[in-house]
MDAnalysis code that builds the backbone (N, CA, C; Angstrom):
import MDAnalysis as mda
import numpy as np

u = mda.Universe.empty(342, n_residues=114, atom_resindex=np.repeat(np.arange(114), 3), trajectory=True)
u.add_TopologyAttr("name", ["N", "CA", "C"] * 114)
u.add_TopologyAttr("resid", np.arange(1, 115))
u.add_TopologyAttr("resname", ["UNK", "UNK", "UNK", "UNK", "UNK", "UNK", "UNK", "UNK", "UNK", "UNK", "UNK", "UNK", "UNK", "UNK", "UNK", "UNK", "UNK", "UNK", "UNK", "UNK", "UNK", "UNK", "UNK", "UNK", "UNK", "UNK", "UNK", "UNK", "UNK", "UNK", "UNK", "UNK", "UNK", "UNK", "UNK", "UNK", "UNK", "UNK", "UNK", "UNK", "UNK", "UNK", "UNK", "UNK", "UNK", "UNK", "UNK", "UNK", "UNK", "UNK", "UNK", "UNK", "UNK", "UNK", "UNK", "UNK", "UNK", "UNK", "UNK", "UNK", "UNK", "UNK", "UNK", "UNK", "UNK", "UNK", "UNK", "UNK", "UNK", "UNK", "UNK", "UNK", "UNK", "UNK", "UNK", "UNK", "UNK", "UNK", "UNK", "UNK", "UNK", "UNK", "UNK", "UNK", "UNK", "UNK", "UNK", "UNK", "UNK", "UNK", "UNK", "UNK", "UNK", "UNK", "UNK", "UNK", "UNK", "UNK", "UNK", "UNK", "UNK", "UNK", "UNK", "UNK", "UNK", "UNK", "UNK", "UNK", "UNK", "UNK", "UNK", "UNK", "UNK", "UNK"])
u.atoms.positions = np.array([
    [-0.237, 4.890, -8.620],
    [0.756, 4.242, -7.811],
    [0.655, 2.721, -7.955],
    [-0.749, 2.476, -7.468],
    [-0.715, 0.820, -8.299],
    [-0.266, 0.652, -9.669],
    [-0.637, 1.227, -10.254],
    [0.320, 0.350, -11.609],
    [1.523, 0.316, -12.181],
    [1.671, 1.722, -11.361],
    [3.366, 1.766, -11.276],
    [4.174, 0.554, -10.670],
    [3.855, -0.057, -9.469],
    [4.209, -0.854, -8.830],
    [3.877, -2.357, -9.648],
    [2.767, -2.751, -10.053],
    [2.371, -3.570, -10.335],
    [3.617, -3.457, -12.412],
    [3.097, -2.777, -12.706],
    [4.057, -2.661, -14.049],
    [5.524, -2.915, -13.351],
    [6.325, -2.139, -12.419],
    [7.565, -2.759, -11.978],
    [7.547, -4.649, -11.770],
    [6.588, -4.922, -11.285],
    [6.682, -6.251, -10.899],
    [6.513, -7.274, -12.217],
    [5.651, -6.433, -13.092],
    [5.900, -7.568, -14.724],
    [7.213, -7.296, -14.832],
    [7.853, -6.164, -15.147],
    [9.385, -6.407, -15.251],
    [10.206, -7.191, -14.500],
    [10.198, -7.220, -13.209],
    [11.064, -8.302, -12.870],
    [10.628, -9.771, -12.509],
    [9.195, -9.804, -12.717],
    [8.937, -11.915, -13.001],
    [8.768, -11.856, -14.423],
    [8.495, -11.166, -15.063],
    [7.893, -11.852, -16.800],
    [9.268, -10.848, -17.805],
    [10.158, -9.919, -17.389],
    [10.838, -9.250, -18.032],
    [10.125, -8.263, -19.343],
    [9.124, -8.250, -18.901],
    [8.005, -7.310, -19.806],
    [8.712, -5.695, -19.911],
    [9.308, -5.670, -20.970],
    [10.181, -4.069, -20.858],
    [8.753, -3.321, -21.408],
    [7.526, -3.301, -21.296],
    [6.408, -2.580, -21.672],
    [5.794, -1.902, -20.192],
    [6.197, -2.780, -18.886],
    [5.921, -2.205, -17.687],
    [4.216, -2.431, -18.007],
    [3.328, -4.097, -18.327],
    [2.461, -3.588, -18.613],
    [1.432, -3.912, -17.118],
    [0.795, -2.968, -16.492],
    [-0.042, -3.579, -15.267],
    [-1.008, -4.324, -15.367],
    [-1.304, -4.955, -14.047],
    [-2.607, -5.017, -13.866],
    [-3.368, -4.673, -12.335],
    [-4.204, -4.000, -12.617],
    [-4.609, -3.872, -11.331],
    [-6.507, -4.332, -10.968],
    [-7.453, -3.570, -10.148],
    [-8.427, -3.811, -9.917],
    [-9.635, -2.931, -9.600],
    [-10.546, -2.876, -9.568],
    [-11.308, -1.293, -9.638],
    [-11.448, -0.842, -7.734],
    [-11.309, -2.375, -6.897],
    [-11.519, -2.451, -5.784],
    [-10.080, -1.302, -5.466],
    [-8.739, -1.569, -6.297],
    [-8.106, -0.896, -5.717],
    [-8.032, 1.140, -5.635],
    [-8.714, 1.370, -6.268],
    [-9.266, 2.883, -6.297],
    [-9.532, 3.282, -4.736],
    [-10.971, 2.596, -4.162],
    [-11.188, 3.161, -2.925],
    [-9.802, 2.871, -2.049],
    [-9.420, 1.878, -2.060],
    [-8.579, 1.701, -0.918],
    [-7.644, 2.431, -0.970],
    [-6.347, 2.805, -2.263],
    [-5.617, 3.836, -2.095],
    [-6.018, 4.953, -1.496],
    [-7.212, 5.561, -2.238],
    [-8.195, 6.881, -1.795],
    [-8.113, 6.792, 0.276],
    [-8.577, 5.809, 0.544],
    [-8.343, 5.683, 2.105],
    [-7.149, 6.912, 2.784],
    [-6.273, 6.513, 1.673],
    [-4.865, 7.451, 2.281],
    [-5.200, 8.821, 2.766],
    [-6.371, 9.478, 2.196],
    [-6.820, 10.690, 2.314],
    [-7.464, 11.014, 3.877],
    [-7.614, 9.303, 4.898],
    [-8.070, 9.392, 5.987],
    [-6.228, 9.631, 7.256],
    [-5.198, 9.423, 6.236],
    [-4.049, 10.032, 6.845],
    [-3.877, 11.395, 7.474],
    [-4.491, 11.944, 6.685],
    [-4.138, 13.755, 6.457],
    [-4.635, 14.514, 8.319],
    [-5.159, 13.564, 9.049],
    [-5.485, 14.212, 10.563],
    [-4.455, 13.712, 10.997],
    [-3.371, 12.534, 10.765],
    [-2.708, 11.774, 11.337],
    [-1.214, 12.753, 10.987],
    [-1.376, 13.141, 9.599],
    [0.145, 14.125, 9.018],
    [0.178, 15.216, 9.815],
    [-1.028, 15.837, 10.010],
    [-1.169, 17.577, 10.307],
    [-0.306, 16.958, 12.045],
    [-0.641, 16.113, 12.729],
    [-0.095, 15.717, 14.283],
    [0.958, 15.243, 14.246],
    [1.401, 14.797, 13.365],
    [3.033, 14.241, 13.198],
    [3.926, 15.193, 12.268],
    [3.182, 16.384, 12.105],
    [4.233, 17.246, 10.879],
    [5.419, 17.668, 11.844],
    [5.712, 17.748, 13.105],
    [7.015, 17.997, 13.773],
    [7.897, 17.454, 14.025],
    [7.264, 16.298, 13.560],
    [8.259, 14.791, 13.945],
    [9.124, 14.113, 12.794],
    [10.193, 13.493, 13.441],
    [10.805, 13.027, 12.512],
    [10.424, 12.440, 11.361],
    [11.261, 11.985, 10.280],
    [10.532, 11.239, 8.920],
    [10.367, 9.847, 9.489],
    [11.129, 9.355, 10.146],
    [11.490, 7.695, 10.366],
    [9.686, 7.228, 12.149],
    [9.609, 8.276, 12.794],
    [8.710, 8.066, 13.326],
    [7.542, 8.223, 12.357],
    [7.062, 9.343, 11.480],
    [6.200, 9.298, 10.666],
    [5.541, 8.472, 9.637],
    [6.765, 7.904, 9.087],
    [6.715, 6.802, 7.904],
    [6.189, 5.624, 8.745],
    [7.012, 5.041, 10.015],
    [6.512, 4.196, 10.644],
    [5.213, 3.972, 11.176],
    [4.560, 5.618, 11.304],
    [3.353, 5.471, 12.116],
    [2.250, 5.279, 10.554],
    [2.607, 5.984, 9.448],
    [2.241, 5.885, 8.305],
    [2.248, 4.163, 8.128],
    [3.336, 3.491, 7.820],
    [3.143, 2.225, 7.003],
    [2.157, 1.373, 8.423],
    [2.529, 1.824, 9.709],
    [1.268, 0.791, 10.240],
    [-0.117, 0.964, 9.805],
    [-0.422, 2.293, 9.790],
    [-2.024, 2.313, 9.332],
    [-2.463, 1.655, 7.815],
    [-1.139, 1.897, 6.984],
    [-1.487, 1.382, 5.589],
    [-1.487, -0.209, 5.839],
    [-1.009, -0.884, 6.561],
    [-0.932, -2.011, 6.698],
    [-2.157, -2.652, 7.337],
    [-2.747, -1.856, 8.393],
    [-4.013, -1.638, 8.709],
    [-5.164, -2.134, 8.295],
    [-5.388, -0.716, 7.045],
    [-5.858, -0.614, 5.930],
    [-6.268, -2.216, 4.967],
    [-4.710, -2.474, 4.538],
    [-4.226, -3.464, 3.529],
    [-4.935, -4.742, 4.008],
    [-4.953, -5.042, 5.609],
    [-5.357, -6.488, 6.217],
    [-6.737, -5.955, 6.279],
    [-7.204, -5.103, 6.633],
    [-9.001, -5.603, 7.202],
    [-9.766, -4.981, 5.544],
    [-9.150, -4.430, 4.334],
    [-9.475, -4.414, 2.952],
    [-9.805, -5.717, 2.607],
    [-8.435, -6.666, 2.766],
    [-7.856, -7.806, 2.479],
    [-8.721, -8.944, 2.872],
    [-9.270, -8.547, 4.216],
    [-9.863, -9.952, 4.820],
    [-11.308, -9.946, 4.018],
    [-11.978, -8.354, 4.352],
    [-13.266, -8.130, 4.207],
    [-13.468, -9.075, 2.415],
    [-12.298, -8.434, 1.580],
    [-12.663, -8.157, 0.654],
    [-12.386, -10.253, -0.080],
    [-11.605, -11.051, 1.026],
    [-11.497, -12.135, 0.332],
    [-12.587, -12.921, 1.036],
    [-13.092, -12.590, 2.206],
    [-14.865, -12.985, 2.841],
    [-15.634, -13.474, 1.559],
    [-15.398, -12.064, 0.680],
    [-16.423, -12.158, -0.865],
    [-15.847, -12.961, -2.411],
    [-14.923, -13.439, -2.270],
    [-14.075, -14.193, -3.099],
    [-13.457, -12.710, -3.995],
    [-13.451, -11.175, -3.104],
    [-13.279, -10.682, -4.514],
    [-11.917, -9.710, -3.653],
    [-11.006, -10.143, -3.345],
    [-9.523, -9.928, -2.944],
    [-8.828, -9.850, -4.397],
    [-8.193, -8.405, -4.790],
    [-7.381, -8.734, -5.848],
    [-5.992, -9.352, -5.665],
    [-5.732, -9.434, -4.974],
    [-4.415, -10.056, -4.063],
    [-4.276, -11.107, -3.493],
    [-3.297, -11.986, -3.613],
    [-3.093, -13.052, -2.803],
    [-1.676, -13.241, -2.365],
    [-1.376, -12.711, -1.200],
    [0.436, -12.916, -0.850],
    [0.604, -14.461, -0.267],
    [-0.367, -15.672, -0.593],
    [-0.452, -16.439, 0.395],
    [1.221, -17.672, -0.071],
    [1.719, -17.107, -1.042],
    [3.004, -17.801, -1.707],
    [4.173, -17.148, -1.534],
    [4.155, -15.893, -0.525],
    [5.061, -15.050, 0.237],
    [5.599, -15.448, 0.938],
    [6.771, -15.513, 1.515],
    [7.525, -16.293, 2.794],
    [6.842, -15.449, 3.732],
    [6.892, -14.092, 3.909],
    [6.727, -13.205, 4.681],
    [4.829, -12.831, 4.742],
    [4.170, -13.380, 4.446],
    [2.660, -13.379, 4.464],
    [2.200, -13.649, 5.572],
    [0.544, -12.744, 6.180],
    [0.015, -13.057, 7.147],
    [-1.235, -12.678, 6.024],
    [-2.079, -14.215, 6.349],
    [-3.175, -14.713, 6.162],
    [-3.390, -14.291, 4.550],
    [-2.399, -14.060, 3.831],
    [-2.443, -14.095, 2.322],
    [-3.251, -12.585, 1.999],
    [-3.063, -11.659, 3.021],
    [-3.220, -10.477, 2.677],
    [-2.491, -9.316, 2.611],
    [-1.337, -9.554, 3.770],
    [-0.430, -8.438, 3.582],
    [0.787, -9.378, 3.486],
    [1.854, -8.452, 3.402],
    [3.390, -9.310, 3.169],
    [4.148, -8.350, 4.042],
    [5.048, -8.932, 5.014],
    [5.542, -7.606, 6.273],
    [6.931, -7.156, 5.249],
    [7.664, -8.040, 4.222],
    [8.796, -7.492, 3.399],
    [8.398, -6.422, 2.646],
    [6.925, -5.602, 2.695],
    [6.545, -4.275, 1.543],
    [6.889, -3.519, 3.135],
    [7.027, -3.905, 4.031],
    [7.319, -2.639, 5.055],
    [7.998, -1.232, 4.767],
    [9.507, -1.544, 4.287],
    [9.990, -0.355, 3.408],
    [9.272, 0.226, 2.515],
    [8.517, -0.100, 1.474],
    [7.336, 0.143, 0.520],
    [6.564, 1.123, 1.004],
    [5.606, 0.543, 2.356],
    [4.528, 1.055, 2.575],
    [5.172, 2.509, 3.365],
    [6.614, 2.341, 4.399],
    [6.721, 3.251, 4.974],
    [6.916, 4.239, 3.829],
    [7.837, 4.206, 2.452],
    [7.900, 5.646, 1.759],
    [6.704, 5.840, 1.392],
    [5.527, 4.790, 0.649],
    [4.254, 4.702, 0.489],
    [4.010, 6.161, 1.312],
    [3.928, 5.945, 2.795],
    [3.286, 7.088, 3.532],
    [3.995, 8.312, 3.695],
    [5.146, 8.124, 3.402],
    [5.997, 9.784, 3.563],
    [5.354, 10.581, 2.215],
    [4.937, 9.632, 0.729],
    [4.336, 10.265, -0.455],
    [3.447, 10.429, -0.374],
    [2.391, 9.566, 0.546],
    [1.340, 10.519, 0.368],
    [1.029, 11.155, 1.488],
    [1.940, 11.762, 2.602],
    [2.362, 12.636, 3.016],
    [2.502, 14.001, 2.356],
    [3.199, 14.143, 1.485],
    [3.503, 15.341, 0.405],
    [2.300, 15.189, -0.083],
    [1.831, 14.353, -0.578],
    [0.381, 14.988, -1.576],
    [-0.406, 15.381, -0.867],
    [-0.918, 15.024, 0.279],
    [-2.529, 15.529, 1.160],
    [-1.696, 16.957, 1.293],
    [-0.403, 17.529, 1.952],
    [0.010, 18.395, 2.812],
    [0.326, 19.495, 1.529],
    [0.042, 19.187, 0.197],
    [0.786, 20.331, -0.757],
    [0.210, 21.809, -0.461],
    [-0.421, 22.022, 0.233],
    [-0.975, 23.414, 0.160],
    [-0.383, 23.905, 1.320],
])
């Protein structure tokens, strides 16, 4: 999913039709985190998509800031939104809101496939 995203984003600042990424090894665990959703899906599986996604992109956002802080404490943040209009403290950006909410409806479907 990161490099999917990250390859979309060479295409539209560098026009790289190769989609080529880059990402970080830090970002492995933290996606993986998503897997601490799956108590949060099984309690919201009755509920609408638009309450779910919402309750989804807050935790990923969660996630994203105290990753973010811990991880720029150590100079080793792969991220910096701090040139974002929409940035808080150069770790998250509140304009991926749409992002993060489908973010959580997908990995919604993946923890719940069985």
């Amino acid at each position: 999913m990161e490099c999917f995203w990250t390859g979309l984003d060479s295409l539209r600042k560098h026009k790289d039709k190769t989609l080529s990424c880059h990402t970080s090894v830090w970002m492995f665990p933290i996606y993986g985190m998503a897997a601490c959703l799956t108590p949060i899906c099984n309690k919201l599986k009755n509920r609408n998509a638009l309450l779910r996604g919402g309750v989804y992109a807050f935790f990923i956002y969660m996630a994203e800031y105290t990753s973010g802080v811990l991880l720029k404490k150590y100079g080793a943040c792969p991220w910096d939104y701090s040139k974002a209009k929409l940035n808080y403290k150069g770790v998250v950006r509140l304009d991926y809101a749409p992002a993060w909410f489908l973010a959580g409806l997908f990995f919604e479907k993946v923890l719940n496939r069985n």
